[in-house]
C-alpha positions in Angstrom: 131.5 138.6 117.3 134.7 136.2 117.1 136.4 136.0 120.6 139.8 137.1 120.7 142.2 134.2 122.4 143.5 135.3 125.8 146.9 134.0 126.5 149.6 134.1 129.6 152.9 134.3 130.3 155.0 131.2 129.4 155.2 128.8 132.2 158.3 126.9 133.0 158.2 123.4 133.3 159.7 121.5 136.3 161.8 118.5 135.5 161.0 115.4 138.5 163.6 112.7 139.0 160.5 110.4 139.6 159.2 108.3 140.7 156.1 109.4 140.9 153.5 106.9 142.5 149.8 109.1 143.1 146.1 108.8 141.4 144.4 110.9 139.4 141.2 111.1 138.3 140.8 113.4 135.4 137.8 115.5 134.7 134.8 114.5 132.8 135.1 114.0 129.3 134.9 116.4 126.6 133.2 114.1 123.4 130.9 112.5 126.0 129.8 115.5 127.4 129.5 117.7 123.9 127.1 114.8 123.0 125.1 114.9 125.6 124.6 118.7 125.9 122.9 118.0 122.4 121.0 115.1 123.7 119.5 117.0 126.7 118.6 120.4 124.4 116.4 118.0 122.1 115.3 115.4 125.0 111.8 115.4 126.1 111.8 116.2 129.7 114.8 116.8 131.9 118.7 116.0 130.6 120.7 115.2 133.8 124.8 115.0 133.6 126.9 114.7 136.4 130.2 115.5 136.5 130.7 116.7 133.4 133.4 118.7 131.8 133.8 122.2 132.5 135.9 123.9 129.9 135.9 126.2 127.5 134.3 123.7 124.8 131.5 122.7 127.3 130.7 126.4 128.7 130.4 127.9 124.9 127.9 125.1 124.0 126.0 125.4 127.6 125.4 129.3 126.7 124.9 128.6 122.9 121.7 126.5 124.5 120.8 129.1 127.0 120.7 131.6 123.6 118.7 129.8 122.0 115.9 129.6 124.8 116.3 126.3 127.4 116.9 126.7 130.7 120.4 125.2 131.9 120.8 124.7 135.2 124.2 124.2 137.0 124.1 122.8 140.0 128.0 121.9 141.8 129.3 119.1 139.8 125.7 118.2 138.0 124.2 120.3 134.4 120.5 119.6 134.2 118.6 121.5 130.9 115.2 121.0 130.5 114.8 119.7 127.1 112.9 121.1 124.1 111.6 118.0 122.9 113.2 117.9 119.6 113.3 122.1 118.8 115.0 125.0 120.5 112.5 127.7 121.1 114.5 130.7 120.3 117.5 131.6 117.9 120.2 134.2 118.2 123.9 134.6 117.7 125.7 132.1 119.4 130.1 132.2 119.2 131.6 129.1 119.9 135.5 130.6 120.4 138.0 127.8 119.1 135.5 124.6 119.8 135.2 122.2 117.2 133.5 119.7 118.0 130.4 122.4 119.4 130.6 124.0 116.1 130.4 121.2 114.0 127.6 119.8 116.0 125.5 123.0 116.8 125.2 123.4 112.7 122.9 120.6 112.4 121.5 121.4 115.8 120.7 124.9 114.7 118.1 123.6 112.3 116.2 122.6 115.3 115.9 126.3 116.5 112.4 128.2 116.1 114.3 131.4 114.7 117.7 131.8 112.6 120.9 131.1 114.1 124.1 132.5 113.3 127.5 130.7 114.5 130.6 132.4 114.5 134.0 131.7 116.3 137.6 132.2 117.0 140.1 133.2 114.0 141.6 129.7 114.3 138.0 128.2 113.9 137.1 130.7 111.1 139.6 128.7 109.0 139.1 125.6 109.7 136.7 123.7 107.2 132.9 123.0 107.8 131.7 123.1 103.9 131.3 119.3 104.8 129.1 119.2 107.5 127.2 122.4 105.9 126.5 119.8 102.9 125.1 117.0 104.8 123.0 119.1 106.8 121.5 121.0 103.2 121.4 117.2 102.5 118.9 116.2 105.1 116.6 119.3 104.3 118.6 122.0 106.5 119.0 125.8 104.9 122.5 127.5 105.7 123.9 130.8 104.4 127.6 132.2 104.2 127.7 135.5 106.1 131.4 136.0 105.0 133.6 133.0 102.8 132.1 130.4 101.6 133.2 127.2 103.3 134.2 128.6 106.8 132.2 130.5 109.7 130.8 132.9 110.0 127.2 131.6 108.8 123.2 131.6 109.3 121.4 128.3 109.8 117.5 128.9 109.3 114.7 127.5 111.0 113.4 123.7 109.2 110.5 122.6 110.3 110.0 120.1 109.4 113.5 118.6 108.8 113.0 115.9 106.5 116.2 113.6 107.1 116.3 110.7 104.3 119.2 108.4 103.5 122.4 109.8 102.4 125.6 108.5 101.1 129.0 109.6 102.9 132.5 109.5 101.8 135.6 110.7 103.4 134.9 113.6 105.3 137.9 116.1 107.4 136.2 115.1 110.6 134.0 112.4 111.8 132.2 115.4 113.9 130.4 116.2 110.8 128.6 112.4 110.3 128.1 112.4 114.5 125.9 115.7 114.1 123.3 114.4 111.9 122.9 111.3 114.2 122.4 113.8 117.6 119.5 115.0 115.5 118.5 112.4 113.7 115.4 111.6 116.1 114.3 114.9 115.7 113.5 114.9 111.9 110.5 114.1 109.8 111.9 110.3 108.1 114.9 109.6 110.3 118.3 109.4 108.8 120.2 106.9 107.0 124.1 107.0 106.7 125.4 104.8 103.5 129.1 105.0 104.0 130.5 104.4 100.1 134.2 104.5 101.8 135.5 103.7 104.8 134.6 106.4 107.2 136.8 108.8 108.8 138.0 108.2 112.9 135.3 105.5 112.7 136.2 105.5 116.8 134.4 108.7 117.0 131.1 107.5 115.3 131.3 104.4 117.4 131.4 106.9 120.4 128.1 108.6 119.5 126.3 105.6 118.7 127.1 104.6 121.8 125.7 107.6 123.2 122.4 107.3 121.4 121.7 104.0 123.5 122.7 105.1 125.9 120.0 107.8 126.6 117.4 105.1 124.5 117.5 106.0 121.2 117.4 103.0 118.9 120.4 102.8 116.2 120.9 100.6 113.4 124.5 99.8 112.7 125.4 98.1 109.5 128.8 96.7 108.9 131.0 94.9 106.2 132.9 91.7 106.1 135.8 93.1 108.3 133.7 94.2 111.1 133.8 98.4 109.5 130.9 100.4 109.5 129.2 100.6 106.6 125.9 102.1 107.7 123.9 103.5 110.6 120.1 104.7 110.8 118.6 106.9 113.3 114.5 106.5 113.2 113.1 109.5 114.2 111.3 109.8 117.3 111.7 111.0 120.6 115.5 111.6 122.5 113.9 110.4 125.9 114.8 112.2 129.3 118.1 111.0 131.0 120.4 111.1 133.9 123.6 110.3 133.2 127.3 110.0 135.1 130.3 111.6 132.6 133.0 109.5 132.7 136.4 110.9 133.1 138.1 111.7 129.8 140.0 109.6 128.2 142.7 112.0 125.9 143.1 114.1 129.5 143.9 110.8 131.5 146.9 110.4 128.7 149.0 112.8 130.0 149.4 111.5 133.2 149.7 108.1 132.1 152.6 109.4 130.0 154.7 110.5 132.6 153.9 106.9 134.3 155.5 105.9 131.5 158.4 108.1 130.7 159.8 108.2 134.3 161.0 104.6 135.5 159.9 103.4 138.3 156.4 105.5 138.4 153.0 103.9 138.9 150.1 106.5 138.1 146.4 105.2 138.6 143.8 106.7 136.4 140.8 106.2 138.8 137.0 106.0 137.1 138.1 105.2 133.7 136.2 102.2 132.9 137.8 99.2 131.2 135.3 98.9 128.6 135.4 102.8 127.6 134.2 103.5 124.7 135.8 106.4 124.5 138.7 106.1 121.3 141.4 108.0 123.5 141.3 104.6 125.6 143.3 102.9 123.2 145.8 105.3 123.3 147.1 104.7 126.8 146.9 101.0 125.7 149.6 102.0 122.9 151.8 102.9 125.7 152.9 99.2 126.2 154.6 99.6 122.8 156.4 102.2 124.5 157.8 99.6 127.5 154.9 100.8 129.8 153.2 98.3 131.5 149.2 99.2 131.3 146.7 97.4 134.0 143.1 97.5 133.6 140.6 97.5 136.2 136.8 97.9 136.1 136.9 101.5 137.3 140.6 102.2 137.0 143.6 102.0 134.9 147.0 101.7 135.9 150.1 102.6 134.1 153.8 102.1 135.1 157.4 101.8 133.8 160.4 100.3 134.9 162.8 101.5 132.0 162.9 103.9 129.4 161.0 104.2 126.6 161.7 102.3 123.0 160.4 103.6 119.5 157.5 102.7 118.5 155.6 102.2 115.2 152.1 103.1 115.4 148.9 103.9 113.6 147.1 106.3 115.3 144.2 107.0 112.9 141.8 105.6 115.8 143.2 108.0 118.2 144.0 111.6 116.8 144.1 113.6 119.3 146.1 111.1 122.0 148.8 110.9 119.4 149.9 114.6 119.5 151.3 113.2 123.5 152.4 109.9 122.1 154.3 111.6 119.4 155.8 113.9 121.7 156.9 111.7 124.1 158.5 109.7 121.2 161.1 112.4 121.8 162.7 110.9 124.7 162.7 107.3 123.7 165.9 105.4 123.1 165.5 104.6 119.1 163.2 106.2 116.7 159.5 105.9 115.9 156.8 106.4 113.2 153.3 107.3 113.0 150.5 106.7 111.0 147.1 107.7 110.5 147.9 111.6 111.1 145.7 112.8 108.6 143.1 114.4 110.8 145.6 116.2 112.3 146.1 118.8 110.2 142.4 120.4 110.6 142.5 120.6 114.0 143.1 123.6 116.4 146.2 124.1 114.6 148.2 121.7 111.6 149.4 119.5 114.8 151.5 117.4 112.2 153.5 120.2 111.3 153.3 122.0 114.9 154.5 118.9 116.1 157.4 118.5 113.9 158.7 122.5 114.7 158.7 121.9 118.0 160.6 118.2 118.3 163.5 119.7 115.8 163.6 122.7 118.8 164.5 119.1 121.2 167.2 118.3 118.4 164.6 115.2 116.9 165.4 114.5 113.2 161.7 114.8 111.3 160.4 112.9 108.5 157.2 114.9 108.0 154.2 113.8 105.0 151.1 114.0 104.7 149.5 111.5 107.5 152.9 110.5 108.7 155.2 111.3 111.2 159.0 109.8 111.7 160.8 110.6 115.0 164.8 110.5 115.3 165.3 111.3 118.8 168.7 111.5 118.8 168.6 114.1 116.0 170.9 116.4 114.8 172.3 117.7 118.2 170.3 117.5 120.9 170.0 120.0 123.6 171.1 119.7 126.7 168.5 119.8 129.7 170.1 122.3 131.8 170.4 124.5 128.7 168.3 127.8 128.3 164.9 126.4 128.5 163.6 125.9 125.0 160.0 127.4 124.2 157.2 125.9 123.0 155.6 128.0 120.4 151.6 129.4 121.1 149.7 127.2 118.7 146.8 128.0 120.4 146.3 124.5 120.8 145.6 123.1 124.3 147.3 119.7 123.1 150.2 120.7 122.2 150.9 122.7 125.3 149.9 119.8 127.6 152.2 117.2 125.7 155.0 119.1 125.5 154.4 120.1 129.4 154.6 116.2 130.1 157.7 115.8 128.1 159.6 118.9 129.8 158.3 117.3 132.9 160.9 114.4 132.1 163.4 116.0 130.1 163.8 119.4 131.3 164.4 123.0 129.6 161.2 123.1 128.6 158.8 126.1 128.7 155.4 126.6 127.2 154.2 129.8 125.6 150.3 130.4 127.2 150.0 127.6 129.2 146.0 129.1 130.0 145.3 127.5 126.1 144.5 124.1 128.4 141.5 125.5 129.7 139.7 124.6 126.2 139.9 120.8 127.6 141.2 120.7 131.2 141.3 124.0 132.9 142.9 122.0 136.1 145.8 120.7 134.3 148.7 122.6 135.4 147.5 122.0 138.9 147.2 118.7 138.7 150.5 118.4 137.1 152.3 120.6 140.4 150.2 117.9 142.5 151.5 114.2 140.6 154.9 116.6 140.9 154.8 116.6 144.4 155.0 112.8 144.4 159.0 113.4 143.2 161.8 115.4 143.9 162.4 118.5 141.3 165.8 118.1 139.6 168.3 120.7 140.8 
């Protein structure tokens, strides 16, 4: 059952002489639209999205809810599912491929199903852990069962009815995806469900995001927080996840890329239309970071704009609020004129791939000196020799990590001899990527 990762030939990246001055709008995004994919499978009535993302992530999840019996109905840029108020009325065998976040949410979902469901994926996801997230969901009343090693996919969720919920007490877990799956379904069980945080919570940002979510479509939450503004709680009463219709915003860790090479190429001005200013998206922040950079960032209500006028500085940042932004912010710390840190990376290493350590393979290939730990990241990029741009391109390694490939695409944009080993790994996020970076391209004049 585990889907086999297709890849393509490595694509060379064209350096520009910029500037480039051009919009963008990026496609929907992918933590908004994973949520409410949930949302509309347990909503009673009709779920509506419009303009959501279509990805890999997205399409696994759509046909994980077709499986398991609703009726999904694509039509152009709108998803409408008619909703199983609160249970899915079939089970199956659902694969997820290399999606996360749809794993991680679609255990606790499962418990929602009439019949078992079993989840499997790709290799990469078979390794990464979701022991975590099988806990909290036993927790709350669910049953799971290992089908191979303990810990990791595959595995069978069975059929609760009815799903008790309760209050539960969370430390530190590998991904905040684990907490955010509970809340999706916390109308849909017996009591409700009560999150005690007894330490600070892990990419808080992300938990923010799905609370915001829940209101969004009319679900009450209760949010509890300390002296210093951090969550310490949040309850979900159960009840009914009402009917919606609801516009995706664009996504916010897409829109970095494109603000990067606003930044990294003097003289550029990119807009990032339909981006709200008040996003609550975490990735948001990140293209705020880019100021620390030199960048100059402008926010409008439906727009942001970024633009440079020199090069880039080092920077010193923690980026524990904005994981997966900082794989591009890191990267593009590689042409900056002094050298930078970041902090906050421990996420990082359970993600597609260990991006701390990808990330510090590949900036040694540019001739960056690396200071690698555990959470942290320090960038030299002067190095010990680097290479020169018109030298035999230098090849990004296959990570299988759409990321990677797009951050290191933006910086070969600037820098030059740069080419990317399966360039098709973006489709996971943003399957128009590479055509939307030949378009901003067009907006400057290839280096010869």
């Amino acid at each position: 059952m585990t889907s086999a990762p297709d890849s393509s030939p490595p694509r060379p990246v064209v350096r520009r002489r910029g500037p480039i001055v051009a919009a963008v709008r990026p496609p929907g995004s992918k933590s908004l639209t994973n949520r409410y994919l949930i949302l509309a499978a347990l909503c009673r009535g009709e779920g509506v999205l419009r303009h959501p993302l279509a990805s890999d992530d997205t399409d696994r999840l759509l046909t994980a809810i077709e499986t398991l019996g609703l009726i999904v109905r694509p039509e152009g840029a709108v998803v409408r599912i008619d909703g199983g108020d609160g249970r899915f009325p079939d089970g199956g065998a659902i694969d997820l491929g290399a999606g996360g976040t749809p794993t991680r949410f679609m255990i606790a979902a499962a418990t929602r199903a009439r019949r078992a469901v079993e989840i499997d994926g790709s290799a990469r996801m078979r390794e990464r852990p979701v022991a975590e997230g099988v806990s909290l969901v036993e927790a709350i009343g669910g049953r799971v069962d290992w089908l191979d090693r303990p810990g990791h996919l595959p595995l069978r969720v069975q059929p609760a009815e009815p799903l008790a919920g309760g209050t539960i007490a969370v430390g530190r877990t590998a991904s905040s995806q684990f907490v955010s799956a509970l809340l999706l379904v916390a109308p849909t069980t017996r009591d409700g469900i009560a999150v005690r945080f007894v330490e600070p919570p892990t990419s808080p940002t992300y938990l923010e995001l799905t609370i915001d979510a829940l209101r969004r479509v009319g679900v009450p939450v209760e949010v509890g927080r300390d002296a210093e503004g951090r969550l310490a709680s949040i309850a979900v009463p159960s009840g009914v996840v009402p009917s919606f219709d609801l516009e995706i915003e664009p996504d916010a860790s897409s829109a970095v890329y494109p603000a990067m090479l606003a930044a990294g190429l003097p003289g550029s001005r990119i807009e990032i239309l339909g981006l709200p200013a008040d996003s609550a998206q975490p990735d948001a922040a990140a293209i705020d970071a880019l100021a620390a950079f030199g960048a100059t960032v402008e926010r409008a209500a439906d727009r942001v704009i970024v633009s440079s006028s020199g090069p880039l500085r080092g920077v010193d940042l923690d980026a524990a609020d904005f994981p997966d932004a900082a794989v591009g912010l890191a990267a593009l710390a590689a042409i900056a004129e002094g050298p930078s840190r970041f902090r906050g990376l421990h996420t990082l290493r359970v993600k597609e791939c260990d991006r701390v350590f990808a990330l510090a393979t590949e900036l040694r290939k540019l001739g960056c000196g690396i200071a690698e730990g555990h959470d942290t990241l320090e960038i030299d990029p002067v190095g010990p020799g680097p290479v020169a741009p018109d030298a035999t391109p230098i090849r990004i390694r296959r990570w299988d990590d759409h990321r990677m490939a797009m951050a290191f695409a933006i910086v070969g944009t600037i820098r030059g001899g740069i080419e990317v080993e399966d360039p098709g790994c973006v489709a996971k996020s943003h399957p128009g990527f590479w055509d939307e970076l030949d378009r901003l391209g067009e907006a400057a004049d290839p280096v010869v």
